[in-house]
N, C-alpha and C positions, 0 to 999 in steps of 0.2 A: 504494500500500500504506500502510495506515496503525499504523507502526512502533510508538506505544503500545499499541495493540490488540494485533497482535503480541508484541510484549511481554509484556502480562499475558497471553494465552494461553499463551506458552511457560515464563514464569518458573519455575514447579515443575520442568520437563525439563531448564532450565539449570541450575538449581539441584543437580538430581541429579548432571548431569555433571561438574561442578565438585567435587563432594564424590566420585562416585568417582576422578577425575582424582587429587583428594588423598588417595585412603586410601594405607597404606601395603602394605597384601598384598589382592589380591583372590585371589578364587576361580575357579572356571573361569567359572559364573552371572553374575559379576560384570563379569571380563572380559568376556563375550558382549557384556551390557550397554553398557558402556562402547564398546563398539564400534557398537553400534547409534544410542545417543543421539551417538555425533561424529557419524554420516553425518546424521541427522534435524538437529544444531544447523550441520552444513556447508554443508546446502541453505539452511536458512534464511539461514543470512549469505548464500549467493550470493544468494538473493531480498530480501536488505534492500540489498544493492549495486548489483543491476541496478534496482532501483526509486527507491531514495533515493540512490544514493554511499555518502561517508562519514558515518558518525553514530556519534554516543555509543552507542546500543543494538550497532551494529557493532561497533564498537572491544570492548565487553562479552565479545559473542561470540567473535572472535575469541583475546582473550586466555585467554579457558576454554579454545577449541578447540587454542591454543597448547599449554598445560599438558596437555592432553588426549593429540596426539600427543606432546607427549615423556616422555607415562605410558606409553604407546602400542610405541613406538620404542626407548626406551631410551634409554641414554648418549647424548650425541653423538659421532661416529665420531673417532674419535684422529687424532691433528695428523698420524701419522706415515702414515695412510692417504691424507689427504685432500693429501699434498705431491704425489704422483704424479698425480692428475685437477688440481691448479694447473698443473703445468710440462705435460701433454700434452694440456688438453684445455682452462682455463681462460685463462690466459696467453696462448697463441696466437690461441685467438679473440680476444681484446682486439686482439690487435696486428693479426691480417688486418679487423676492422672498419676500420681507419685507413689502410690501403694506400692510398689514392686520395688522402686530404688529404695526407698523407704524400710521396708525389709533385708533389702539387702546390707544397708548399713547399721540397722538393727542387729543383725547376725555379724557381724563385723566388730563392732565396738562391743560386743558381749565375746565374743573372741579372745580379741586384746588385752579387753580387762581381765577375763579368768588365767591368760596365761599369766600377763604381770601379778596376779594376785598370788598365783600359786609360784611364779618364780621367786616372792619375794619370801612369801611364807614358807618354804622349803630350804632357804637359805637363813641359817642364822645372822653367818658374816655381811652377808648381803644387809639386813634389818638394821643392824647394827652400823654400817656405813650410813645409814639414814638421819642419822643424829645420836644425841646421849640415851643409856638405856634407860634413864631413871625419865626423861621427856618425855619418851616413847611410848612409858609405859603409862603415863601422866596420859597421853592423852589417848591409848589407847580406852584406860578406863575411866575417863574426867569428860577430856577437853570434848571427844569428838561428838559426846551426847549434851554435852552444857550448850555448843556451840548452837545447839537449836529452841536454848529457853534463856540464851544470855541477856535478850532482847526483849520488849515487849512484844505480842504475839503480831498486834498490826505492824509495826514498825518491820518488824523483822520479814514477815509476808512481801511488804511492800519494798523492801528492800531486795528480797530474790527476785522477786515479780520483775523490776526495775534491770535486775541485771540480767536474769533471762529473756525477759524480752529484747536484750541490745544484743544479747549473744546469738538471738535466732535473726533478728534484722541482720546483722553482719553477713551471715551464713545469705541468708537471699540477696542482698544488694551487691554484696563481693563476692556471687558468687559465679560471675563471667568469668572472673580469674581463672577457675578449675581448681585451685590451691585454697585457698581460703577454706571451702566449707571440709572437706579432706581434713587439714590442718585442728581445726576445731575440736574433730568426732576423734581425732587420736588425742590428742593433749586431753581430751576429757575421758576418754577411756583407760590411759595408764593412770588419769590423777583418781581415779574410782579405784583400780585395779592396786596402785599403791596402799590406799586406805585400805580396802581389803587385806592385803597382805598383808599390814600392820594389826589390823584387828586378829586376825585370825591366828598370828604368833603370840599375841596375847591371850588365845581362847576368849577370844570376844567375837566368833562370827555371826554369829544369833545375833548381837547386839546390832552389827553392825547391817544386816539382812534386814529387822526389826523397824530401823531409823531410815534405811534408803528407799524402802520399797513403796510407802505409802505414799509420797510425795513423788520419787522417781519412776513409779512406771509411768504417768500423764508426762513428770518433765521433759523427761530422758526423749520420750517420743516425739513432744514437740522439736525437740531439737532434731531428730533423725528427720522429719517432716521438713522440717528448715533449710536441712543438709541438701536432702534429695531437690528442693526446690533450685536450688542455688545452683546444684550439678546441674538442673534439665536445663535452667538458663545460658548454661554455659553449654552445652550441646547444642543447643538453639544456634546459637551463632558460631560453634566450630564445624556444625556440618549441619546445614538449614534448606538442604534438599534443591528442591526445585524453586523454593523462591529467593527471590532476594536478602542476603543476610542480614544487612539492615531490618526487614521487612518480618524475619524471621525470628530477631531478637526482640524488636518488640511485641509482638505477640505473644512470646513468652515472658517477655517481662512485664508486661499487662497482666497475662493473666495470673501469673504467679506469685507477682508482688500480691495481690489480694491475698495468698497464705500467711502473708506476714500480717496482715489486719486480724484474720482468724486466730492464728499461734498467738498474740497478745493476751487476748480471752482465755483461752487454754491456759495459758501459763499464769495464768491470774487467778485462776482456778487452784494450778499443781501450788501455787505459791499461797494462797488460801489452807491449804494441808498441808504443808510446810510450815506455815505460821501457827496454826491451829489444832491439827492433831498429830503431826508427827512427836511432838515431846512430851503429848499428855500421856501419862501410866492408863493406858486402858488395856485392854488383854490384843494379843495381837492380833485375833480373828479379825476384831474390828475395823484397827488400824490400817491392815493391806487391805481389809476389805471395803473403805473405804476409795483408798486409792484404784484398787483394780476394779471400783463401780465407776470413777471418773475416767477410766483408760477404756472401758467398756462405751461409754457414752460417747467418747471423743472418736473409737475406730466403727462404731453404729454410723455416726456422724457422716466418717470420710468414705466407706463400705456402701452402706446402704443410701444415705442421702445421695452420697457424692453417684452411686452407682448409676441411681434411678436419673439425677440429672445428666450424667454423661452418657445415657441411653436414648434422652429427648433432645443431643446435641450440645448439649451444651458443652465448653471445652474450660471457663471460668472466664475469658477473653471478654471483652468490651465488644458490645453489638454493631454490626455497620453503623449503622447510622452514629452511632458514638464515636467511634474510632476513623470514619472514612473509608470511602470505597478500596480494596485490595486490590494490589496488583495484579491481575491475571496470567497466568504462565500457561502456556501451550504443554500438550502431553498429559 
């Protein structure tokens, strides 16, 4: 196709659309009009996409067709509408696309940590290189269970809440890197698998099973959740298929970044049982069992919510008309 030609063939019909897009009242006539000349200048972008890509004449078009529909449409729909298709239909699909990396780094950082745990706990000299044994043993039996009632229970909530939620933002926004969220799920794996190993040369691993599990199976996961986001974004744009990489990354960083909106909640949540019942003396059934009724709710959540939305399309992405028409690619 040859896009000048084009061009000056259509310029008067752009021109018109443009200029009704902008009046300020039409008429019934007009309307019709205006409706007529989108479909005629819509085909044409799809025919200057599927022929050439992207182009200036494209970009042209599109941004008339832009103003067009939201002559067309109206308002854009109120914040207070568009919260309900986030939390039931947008957000879950985000998080069921990630199930699988999601587990896999799940099984990974439970990995690392059992080996560092039991590297560490099978070696005396090794424990012992960690610091003095009379600390060790300080905080094997003291430090590592005070650490979670040193505080008042809100303050100390809002304090994990604060810093897990920076550690799961990090993992999504750096996570083009490919290094970054990697980097994270190990450092946080040998620093569990350490504590482990310390507890358990002390005959403290109960204790230490006891204090992690109620609040760590929700936390631990939002961050695997965070991980896996951070890697798809980075796959997005180191191998983005048939479309344009640009084009490619932000889509996924569209739809992605919305798990970091999600993972705050969640973790606001695990950081609630952290604050609250992980240091209270209640019997342990209750304790994990409150944590693995919040880990229950949050994989229903990403499992079934996310399932049923990622069956009716949805991908968590921003709708055309939000985000603007997509490049077209042949094949």
């Amino acid at each position: 196709m040859d896009l000048d030609a084009l061009t000056a063939a259509r310029r008067d019909e752009w021109a018109r659309l443009d200029e009704l897009s902008r009046t300020r009242r039409l008429d019934g006539a007009q309307i019709d009009e205006l409706v007529t000349r989108y479909r005629a200048a819509s085909a044409d972008l799809a025919d200057m996409k599927t022929s050439a890509g992207r182009s200036a004449q494209g970009d042209h078009v599109s941004t008339m067709l832009a103003r067009a529909r939201l002559r067309l449409t109206g308002a854009p729909e109120n914040v207070m509408r568009q919260i309900p298709r986030f939390f039931v239909l947008q957000l879950p699909a985000a998080l069921y696309r990630l199930r699988w990396t999601t587990l896999v780094i799940a099984v990974s950082f439970v990995a690392v940590a059992t080996v560092v745990a039991l590297w560490v706990s099978s070696d005396p000299a090794l424990v012992a290189s960690l610091g003095d044994p009379a600390q060790l043993e300080q905080y094997a039996s003291e430090d590592f269970t005070g650490y979670y009632s040193e505080n008042p229970a809100a303050v100390f909530a809002g304090t994990v809440w604060t810093n897990n939620a920076w550690i799961a933002a990090q993992c999504v926004l750096f996570g083009i890197t490919g290094l970054w969220p990697i980097m994270v799920i190990v450092q946080n794996a040998v620093s569990v698998g350490l504590a482990a190993g310390i507890m358990i040369s002390f005959e403290r691993a109960d204790v230490f099973v006891l204090y992690i599990l109620p609040h760590g199976l929700l936390e631990l996961t939002c961050v695997f959740v965070a991980a896996a986001a951070g890697l798809h974004i980075f796959w997005a744009w180191a191998a983005p298929g048939r479309r344009p990489r640009g084009e490619s990354l932000a889509s996924a960083g569209r739809a992605l970044a919305t798990v970091a909106v999600g993972l705050v909640i969640a973790l606001g949540v695990a950081g609630a049982i952290e604050g609250f019942v992980t240091a209270q003396p209640w019997p342990w059934p209750v304790k994990i069992g409150i944590g693995a009724g919040a880990l229950a709710l949050f994989l229903v959540y990403q499992l079934v919510v996310g399932g049923r939305a990622h069956r009716s399309g949805e991908t968590g992405d921003l709708t055309e008309q939000e985000a603007g028409t997509p490049t077209l690619t042949a094949g």
